[in-house]
DSSP file (Angstrom, degrees, kcal/mol; ACC not computed):
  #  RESIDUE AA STRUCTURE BP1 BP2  ACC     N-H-->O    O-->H-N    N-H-->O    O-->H-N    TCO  KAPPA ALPHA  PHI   PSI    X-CA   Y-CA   Z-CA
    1    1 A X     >        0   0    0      0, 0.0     4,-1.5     0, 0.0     5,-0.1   0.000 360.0 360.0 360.0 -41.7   11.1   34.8    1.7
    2    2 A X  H  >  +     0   0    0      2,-0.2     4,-3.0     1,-0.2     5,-0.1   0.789 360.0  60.2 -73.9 -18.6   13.1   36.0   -1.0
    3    3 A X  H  > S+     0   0    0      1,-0.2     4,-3.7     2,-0.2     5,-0.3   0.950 109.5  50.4 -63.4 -65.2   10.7   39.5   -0.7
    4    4 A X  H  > S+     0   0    0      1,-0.2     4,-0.9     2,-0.2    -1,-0.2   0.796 104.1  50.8 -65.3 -23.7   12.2   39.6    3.0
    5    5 A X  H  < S+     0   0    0     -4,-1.5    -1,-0.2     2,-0.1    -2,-0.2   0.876 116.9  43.3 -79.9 -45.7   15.8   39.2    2.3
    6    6 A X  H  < S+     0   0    0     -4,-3.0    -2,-0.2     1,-0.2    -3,-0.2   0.953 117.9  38.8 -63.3 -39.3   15.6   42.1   -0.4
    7    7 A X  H  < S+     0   0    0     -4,-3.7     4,-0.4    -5,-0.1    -1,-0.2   0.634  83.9 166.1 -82.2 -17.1   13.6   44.5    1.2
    8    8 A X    >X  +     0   0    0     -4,-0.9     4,-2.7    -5,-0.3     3,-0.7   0.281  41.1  49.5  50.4-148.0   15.1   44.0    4.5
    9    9 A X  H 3> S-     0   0    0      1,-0.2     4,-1.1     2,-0.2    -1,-0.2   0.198 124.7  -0.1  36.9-135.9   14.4   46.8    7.3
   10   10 A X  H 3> S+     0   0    0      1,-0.2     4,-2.0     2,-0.2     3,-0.4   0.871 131.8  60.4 -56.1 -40.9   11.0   48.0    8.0
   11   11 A X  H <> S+     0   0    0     -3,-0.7     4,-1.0    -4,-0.4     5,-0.3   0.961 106.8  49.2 -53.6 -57.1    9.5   45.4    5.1
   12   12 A X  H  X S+     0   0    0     -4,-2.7     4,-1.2     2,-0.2    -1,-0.2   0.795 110.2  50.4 -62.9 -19.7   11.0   42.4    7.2
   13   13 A X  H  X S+     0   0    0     -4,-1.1     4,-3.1    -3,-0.4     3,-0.5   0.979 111.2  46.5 -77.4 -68.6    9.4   43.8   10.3
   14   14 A X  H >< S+     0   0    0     -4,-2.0     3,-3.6     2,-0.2     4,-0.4   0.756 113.3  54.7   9.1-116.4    6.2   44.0    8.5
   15   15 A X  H 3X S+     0   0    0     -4,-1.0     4,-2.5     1,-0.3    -1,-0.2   0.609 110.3  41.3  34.4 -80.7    6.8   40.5    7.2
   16   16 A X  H 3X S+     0   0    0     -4,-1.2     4,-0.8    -3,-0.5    -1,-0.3   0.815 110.8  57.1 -84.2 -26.3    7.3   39.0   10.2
   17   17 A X  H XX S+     0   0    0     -3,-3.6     4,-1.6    -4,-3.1     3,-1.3   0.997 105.6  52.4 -48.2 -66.1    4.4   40.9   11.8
   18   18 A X  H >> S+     0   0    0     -4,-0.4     4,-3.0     2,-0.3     3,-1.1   0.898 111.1  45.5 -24.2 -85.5    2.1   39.7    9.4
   19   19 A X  H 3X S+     0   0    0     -4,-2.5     4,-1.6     1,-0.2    -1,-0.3   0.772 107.4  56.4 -58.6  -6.4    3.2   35.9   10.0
   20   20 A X  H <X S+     0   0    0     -3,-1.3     4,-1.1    -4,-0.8    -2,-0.3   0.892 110.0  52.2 -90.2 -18.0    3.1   36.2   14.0
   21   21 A X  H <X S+     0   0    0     -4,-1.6     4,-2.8    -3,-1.1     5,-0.2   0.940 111.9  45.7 -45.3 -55.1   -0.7   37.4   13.3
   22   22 A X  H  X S+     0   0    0     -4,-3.0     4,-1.2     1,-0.3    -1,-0.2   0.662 106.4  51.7 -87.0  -1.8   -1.2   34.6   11.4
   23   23 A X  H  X S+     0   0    0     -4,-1.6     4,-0.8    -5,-0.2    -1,-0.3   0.713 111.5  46.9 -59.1 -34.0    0.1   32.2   13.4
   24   24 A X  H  < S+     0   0    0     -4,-1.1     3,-0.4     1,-0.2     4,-0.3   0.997 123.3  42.2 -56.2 -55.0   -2.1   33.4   17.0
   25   25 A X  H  X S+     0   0    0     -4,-2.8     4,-1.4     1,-0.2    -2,-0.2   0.607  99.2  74.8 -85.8 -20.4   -5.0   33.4   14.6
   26   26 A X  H  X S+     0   0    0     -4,-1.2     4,-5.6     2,-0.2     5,-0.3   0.937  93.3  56.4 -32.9 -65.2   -4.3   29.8   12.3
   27   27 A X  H  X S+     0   0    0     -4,-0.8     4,-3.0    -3,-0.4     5,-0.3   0.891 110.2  39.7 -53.1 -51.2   -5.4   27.6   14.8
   28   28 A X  H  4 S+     0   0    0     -4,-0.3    -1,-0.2     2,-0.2    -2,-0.2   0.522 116.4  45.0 -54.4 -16.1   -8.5   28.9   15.3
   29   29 A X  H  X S+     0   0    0     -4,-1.4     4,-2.9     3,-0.1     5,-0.4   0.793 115.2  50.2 -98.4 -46.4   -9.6   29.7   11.8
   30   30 A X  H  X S+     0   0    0     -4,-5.6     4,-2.2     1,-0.2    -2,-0.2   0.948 117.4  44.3 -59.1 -62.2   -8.3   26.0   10.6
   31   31 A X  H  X S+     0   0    0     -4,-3.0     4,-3.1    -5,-0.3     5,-0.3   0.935 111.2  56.6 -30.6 -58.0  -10.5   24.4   14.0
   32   32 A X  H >> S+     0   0    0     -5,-0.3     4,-2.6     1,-0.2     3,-0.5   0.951 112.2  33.5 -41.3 -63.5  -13.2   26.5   13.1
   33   33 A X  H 3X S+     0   0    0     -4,-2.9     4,-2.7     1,-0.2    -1,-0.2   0.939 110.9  63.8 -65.2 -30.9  -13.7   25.3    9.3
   34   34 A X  H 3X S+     0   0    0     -4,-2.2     4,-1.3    -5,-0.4    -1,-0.2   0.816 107.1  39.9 -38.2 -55.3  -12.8   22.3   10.2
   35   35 A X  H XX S+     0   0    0     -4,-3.1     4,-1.7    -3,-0.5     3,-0.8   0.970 116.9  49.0 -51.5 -68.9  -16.2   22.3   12.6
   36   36 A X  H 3X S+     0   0    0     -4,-2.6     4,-3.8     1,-0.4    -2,-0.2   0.838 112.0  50.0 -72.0 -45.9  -18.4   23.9   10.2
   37   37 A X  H 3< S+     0   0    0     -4,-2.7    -1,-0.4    -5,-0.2    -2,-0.3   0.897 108.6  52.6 -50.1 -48.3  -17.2   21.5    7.5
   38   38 A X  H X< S+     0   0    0     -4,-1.3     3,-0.7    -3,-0.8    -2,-0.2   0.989 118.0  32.3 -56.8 -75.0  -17.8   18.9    9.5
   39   39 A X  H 3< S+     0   0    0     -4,-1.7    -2,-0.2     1,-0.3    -1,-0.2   0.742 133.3  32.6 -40.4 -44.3  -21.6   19.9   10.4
   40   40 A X  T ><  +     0   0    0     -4,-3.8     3,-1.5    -5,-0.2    -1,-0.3  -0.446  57.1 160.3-133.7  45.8  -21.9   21.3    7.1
   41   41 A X  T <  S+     0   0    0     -3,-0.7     3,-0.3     1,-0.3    -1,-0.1   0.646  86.1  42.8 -10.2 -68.9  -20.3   20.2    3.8
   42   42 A X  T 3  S+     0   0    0      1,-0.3    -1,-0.3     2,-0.1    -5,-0.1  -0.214 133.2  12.0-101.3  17.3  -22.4   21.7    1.4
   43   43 A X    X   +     0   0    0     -3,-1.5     3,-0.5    -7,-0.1    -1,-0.3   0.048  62.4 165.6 162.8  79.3  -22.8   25.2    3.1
   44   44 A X  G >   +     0   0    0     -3,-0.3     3,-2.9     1,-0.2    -2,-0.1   0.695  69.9  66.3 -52.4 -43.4  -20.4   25.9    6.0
   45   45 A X  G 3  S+     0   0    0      1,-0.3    -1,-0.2    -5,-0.1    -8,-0.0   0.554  94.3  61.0 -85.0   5.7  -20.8   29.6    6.4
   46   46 A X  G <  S+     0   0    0     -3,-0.5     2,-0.4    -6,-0.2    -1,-0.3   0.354  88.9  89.1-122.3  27.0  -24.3   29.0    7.4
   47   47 A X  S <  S-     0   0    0     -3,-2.9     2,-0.3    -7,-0.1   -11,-0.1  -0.938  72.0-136.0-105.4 148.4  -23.2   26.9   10.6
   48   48 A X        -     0   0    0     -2,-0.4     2,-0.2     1,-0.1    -2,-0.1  -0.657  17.8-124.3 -84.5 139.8  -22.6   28.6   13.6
   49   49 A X        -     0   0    0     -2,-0.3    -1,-0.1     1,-0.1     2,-0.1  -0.497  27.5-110.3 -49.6 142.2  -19.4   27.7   15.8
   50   50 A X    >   -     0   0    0     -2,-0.2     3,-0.8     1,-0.2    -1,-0.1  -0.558  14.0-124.0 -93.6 167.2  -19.5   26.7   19.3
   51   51 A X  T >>>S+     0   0    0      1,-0.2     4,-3.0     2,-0.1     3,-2.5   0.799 100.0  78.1 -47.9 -36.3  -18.4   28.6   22.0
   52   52 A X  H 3>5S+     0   0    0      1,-0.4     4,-1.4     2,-0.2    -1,-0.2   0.883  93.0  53.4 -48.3 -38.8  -16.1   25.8   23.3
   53   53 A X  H <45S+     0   0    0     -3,-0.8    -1,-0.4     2,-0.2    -2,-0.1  -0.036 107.9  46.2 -92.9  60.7  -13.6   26.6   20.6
   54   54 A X  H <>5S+     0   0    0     -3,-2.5     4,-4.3     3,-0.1     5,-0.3   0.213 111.2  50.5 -59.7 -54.0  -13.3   30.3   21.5
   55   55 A X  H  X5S+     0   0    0     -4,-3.0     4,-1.7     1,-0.2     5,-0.3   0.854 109.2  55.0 -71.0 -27.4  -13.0   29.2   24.8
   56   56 A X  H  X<S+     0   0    0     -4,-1.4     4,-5.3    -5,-0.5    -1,-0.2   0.985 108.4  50.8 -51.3 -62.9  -10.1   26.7   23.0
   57   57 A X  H  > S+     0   0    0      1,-0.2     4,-2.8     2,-0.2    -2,-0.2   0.992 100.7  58.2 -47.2 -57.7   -8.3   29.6   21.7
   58   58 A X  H  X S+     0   0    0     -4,-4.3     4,-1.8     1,-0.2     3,-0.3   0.856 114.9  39.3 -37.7 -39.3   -8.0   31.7   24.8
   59   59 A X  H  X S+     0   0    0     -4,-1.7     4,-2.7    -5,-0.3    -1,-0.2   0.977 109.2  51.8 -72.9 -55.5   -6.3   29.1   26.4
   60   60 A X  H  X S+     0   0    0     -4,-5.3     4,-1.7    -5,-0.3    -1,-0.3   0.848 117.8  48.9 -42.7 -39.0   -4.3   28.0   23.8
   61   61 A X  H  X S+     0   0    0     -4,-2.8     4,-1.7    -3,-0.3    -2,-0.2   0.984 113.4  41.8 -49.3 -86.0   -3.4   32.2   23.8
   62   62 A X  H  X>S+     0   0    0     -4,-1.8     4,-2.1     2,-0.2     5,-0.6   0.868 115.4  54.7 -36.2 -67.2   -2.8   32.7   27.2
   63   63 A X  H >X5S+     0   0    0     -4,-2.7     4,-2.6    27,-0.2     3,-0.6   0.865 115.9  34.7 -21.2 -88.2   -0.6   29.1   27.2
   64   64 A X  H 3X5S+     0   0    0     -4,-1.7     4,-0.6     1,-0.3    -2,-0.2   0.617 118.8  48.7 -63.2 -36.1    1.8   30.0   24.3
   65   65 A X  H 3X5S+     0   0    0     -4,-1.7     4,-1.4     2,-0.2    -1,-0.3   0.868 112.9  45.5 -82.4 -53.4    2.2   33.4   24.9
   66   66 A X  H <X5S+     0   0    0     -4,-2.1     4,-3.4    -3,-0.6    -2,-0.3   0.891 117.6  46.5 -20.5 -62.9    2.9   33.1   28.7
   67   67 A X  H  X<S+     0   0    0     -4,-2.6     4,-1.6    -5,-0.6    -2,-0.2   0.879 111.2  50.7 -77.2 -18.1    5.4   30.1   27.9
   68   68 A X  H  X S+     0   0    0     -4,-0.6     4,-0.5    -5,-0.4    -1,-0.2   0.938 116.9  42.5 -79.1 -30.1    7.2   32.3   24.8
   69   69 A X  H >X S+     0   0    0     -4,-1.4     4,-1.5    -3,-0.2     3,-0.8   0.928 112.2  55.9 -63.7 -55.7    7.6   35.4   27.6
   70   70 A X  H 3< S+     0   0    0     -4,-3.4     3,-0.2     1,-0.2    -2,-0.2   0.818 110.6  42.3 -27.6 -50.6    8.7   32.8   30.1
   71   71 A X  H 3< S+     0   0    0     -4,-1.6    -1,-0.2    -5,-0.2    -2,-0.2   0.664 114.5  50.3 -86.2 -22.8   11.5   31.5   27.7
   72   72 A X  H << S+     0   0    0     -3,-0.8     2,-0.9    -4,-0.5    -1,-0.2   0.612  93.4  90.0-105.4 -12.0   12.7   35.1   26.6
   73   73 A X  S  < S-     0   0    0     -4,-1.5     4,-0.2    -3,-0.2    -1,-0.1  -0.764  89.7-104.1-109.3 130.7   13.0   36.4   30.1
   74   74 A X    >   -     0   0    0     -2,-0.9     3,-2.1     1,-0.1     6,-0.3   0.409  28.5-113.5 -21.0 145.8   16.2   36.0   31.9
   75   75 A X  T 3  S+     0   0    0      1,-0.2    -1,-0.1    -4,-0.1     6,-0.1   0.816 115.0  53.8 -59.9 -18.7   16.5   33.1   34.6
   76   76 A X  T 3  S+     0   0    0      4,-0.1    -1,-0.2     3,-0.0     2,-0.2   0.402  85.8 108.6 -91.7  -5.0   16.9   35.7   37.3
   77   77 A X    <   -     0   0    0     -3,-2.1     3,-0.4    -4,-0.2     4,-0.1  -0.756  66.1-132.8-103.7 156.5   13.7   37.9   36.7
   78   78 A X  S    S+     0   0    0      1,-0.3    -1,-0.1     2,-0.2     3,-0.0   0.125  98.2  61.7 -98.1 -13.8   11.2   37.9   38.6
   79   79 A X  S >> S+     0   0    0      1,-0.1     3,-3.5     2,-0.1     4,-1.9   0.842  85.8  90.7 -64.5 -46.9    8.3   37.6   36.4
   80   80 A X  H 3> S+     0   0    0     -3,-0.4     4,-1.6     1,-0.4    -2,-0.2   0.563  88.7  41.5 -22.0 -58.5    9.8   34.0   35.2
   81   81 A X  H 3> S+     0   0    0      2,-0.2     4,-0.7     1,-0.1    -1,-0.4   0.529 110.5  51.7 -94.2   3.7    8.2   32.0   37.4
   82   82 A X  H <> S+     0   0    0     -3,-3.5     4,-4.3     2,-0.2     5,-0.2   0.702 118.0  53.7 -85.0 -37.5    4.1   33.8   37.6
   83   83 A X  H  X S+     0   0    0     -4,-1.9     4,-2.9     2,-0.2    -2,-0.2   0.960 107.6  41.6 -66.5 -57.0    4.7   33.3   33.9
   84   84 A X  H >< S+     0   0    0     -4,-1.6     3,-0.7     1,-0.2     4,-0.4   0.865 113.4  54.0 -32.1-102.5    5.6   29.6   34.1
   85   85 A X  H 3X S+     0   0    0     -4,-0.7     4,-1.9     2,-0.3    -2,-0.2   0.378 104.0  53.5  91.7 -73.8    3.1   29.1   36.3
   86   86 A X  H >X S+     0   0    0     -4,-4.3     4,-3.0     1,-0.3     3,-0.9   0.998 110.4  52.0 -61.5 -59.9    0.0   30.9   33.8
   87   87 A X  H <X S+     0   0    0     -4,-2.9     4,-0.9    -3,-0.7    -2,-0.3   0.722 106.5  48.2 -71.1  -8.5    0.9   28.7   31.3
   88   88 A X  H 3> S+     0   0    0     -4,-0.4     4,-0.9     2,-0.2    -1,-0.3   0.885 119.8  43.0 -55.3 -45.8    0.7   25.5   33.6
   89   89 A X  H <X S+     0   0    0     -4,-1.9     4,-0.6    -3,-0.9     3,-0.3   0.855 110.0  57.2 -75.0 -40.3   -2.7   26.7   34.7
   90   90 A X  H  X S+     0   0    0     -4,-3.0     4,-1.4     1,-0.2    -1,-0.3   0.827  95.9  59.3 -71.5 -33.5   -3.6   27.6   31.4
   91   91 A X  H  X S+     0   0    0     -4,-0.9     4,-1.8    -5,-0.4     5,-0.4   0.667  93.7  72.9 -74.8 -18.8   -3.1   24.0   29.6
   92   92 A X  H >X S+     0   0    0     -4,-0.9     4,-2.5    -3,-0.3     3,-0.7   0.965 102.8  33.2 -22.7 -93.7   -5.5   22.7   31.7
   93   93 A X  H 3X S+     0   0    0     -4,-0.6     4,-0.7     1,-0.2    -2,-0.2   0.687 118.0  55.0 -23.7 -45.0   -8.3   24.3   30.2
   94   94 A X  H >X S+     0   0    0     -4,-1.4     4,-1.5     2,-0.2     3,-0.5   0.919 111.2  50.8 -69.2 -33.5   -6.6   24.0   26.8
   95   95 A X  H <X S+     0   0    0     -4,-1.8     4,-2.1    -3,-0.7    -2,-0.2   0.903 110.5  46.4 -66.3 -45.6   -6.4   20.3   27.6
   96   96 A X  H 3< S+     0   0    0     -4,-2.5    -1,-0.3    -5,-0.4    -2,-0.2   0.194 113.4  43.8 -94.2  14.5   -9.7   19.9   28.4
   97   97 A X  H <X S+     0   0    0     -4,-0.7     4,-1.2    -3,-0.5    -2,-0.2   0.379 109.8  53.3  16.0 -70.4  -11.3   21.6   25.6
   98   98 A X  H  X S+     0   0    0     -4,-1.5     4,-0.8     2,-0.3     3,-0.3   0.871 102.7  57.7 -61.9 -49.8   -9.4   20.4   23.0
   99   99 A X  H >X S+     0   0    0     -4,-2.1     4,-1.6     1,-0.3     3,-0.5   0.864 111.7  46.0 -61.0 -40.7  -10.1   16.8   24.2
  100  100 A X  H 3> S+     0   0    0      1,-0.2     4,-1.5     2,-0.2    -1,-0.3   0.804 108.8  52.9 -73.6 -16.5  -14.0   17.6   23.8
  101  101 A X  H 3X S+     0   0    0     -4,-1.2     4,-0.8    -3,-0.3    -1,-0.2   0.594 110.1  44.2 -99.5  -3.2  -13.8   19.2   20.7
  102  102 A X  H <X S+     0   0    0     -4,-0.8     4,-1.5    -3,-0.5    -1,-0.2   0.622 110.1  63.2 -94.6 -24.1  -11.9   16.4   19.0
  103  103 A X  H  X S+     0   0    0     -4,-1.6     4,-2.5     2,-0.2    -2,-0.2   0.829 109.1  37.4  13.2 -80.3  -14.4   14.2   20.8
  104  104 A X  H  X S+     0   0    0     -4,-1.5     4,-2.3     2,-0.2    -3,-0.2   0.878 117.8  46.9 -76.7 -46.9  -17.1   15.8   18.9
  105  105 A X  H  < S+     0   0    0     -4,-0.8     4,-0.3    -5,-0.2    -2,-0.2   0.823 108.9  55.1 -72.0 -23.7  -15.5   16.2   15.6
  106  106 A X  H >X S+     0   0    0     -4,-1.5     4,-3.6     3,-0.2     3,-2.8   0.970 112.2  46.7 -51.3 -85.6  -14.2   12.6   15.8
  107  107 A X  H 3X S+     0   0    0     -4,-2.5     4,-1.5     1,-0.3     3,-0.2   0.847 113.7  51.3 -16.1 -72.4  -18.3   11.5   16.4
  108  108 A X  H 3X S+     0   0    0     -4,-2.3     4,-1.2     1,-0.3    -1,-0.3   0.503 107.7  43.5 -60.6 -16.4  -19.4   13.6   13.6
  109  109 A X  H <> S+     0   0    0     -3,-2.8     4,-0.9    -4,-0.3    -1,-0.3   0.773 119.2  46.5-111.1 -26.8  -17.4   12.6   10.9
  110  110 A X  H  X S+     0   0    0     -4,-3.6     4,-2.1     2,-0.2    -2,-0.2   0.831 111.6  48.9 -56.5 -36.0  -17.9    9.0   11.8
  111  111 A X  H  X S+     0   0    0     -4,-1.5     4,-3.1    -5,-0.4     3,-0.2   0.989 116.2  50.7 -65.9 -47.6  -21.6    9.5   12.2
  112  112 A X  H  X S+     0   0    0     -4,-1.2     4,-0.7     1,-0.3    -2,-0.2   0.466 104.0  53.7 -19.9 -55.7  -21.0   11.1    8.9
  113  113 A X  H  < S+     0   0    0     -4,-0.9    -1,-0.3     2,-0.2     3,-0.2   0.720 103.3  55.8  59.6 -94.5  -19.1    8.3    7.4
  114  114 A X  H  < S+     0   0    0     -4,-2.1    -2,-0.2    -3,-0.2    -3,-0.1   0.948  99.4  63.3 -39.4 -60.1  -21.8    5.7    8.1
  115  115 A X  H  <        0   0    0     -4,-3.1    -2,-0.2     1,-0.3    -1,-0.2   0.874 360.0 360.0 -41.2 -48.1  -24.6    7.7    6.2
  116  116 A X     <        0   0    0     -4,-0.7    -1,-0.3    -3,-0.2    -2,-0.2   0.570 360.0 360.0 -80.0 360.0  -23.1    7.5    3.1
């Protein structure tokens, strides 16, 4: 932080690029190890990921990003309410997703759990 207060300008844009990257992308890398750990203690890189969370992310993309446009554009434009709208349509899918994949990770680490 203190890096961003000195360098100010272009560096803070930077900066702050940097963390809105890693914010889209967090959820999905934390889910991800999270999975693979699960499946895989002792050797995660050599489990694959399911499709379901890819399919997680988009939604979760399309949601947040739709509702952050939503909030930033005046009440009177005309986009405001298709925008609203995607992101209603879009937490569906994210809902229902999410709920299986905590589902599944829930199971696993319980089946998990027992063995030992």
């Amino acid at each position: 932080m203190a890096t961003m207060i000195l360098c100010g300008g272009i560096n803070r844009l930077q900066i702050q690029s940097a963390n809105e990257k890693a914010t889209l992308l967090m959820p999905l890398r934390d889910l991800d190890e999270t999975w693979r750990v699960t499946l895989s203690p002792t050797a995660p890189g050599e489990v694959a990921a399911p499709s379901i969370l890819r399919w997680w992310w988009g939604s979760w993309l399309v949601a947040t990003v739709s509702d952050a446009l939503a909030t930033l554009l005046p009440a009177t434009a005309p986009a405001g309410p298709w925008l609203i709208l995607l992101a209603a349509v879009a937490a569906l899918p994210l809902a229902g997703t999410a709920c299986r994949i905590i589902t599944r990770l829930s199971t696993l680490q319980h089946e998990a759990i027992r063995l030992q």
